[in-house]
N, C-alpha and C positions, 0 to 999 in steps of 0.2 A: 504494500500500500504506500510506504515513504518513496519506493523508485516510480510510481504513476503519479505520485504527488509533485516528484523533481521532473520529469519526464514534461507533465503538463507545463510546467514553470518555465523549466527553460527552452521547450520547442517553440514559440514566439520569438524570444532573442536569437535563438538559433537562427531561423528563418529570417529575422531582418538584419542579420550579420551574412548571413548568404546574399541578401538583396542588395547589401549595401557594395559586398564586394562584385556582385555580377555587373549594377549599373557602375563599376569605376571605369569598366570597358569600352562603355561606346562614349563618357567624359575623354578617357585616352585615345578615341581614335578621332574625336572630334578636335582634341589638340593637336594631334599627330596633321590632321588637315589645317593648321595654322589658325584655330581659333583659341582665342583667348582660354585659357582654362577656368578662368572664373564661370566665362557666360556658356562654356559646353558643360560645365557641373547644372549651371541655373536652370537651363535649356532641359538637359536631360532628365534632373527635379522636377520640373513642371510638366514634363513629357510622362512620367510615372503617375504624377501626383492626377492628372488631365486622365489618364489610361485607368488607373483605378475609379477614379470620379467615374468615367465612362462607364465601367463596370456596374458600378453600384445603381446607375441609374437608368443604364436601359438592359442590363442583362438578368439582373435583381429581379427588379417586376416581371419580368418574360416569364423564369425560372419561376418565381412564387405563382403566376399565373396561371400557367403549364401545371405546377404541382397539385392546386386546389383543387382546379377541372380533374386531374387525373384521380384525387381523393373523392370527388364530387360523384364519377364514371363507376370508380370502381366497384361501387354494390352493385348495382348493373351489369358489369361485367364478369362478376366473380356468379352471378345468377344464371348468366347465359352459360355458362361452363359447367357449375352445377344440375342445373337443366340436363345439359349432353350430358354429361356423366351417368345422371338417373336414368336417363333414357338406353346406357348401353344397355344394359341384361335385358331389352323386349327387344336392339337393334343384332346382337348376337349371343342370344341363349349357350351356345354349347363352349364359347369363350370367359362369357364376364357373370360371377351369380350377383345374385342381388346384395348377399353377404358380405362378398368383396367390395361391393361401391359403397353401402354403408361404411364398412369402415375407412374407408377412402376418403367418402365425408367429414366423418367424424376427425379422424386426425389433420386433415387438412384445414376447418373450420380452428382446430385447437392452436396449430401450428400459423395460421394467419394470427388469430389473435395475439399470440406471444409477437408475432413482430409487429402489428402493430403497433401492442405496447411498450417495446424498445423502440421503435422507430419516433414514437411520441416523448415518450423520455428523451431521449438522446436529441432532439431538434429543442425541444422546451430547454432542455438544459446546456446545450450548446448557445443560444443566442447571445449568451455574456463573452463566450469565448472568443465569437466571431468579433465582435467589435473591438475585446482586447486585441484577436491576432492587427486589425485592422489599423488600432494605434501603431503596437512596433512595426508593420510595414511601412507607415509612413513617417514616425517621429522619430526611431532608433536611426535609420540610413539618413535621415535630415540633417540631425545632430552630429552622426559622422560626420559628415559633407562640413556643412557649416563650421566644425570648429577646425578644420584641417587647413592650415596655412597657405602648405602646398595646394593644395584642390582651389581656394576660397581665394588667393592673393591676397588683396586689401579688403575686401569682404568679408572677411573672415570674422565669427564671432569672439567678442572681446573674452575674456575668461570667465567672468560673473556669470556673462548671460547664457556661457555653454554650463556653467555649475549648475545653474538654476533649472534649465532643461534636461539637464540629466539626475538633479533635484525630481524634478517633475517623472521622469519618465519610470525612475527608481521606484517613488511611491507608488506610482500607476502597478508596475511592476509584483512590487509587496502587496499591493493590496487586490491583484488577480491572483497570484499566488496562494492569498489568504483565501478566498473569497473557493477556490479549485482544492485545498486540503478541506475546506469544511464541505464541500461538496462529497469529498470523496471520503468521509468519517462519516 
């Protein structure tokens, strides 16, 4: 339970240490073509930051819309199948008894219900997560960037104001952390 506890914790930094080192690359190739390194870091920032906003707001609703309908269908279509089901032992007698589609039923109906119930767990209880991973995507590779001389030149965050947001991100941090062991206690 302490290794799913750490596991939860640090897979967001994980992941926005990976993003932060994958976007250093097209920052360096954009330097490599003679532009300033300040404005191919800014560029590239807002090109992420623009690319995720995209994300959230037409793939989001697509996704959440797609999913209701398909929660909406599904009694419906778990009916139609059902239906066939019952119907084999009158469509091949010497194949399928009656005996067998009942139990068929029976554990199938049992076996949806359990994922259901995981499935609703797991999206109710995942929503905090999603918005934490969604901070370190965006605040942990920012604060890199920003306080890095080299990367930033004169732009560069003065020291206070990189304490302060790494102050900030810390708490964020501890308090997802906190917030993911009482979850999982």
């Amino acid at each position: 339970m302490f290794n799913q506890a750490i596991l939860c914790f640090s897979t967001p930094l994980l992941v926005a240490l990976v993003l932060a080192y994958l976007l250093e690359w097209p920052v360096q190739k954009l330097a490599h073509l003679k532009m300033s390194r300040t404005l191919a870091t800014v560029l590239v920032m807002l090109l992420f930051i623009g690319l995720c906003l995209m994300i959230m707001v037409f793939l989001l609703p697509t996704l959440w819309t797609q999913t209701s309908n398909l929660v909406k269908e599904l009694p419906n279509m778990l009916d139609h199948v059902r239906s066939y089901v019952l119907e084999l032992p009158d469509r091949y007698p010497s194949l399928v008894q009656p005996e067998q589609v009942k139990t068929l039923v029976d554990e199938s109906q049992k076996t949806l219900i359990t994922w259901a119930q995981t499935a609703l767990g797991f999206t109710v209880g995942s929503l905090g997560n999603v918005v934490a991973i969604l901070i370190y995507l965006i605040l942990v590779p920012l604060l890199m960037f920003t306080a890095n001389r080299r990367l930033m030149g004169d732009l560069v965050n003065r020291h206070w104001v990189t304490a302060i947001g790494m102050l900030v991100a810390a708490v964020i941090i501890l308090l997802n952390g906190y917030v993911l062991v009482g979850e999982l206690m």
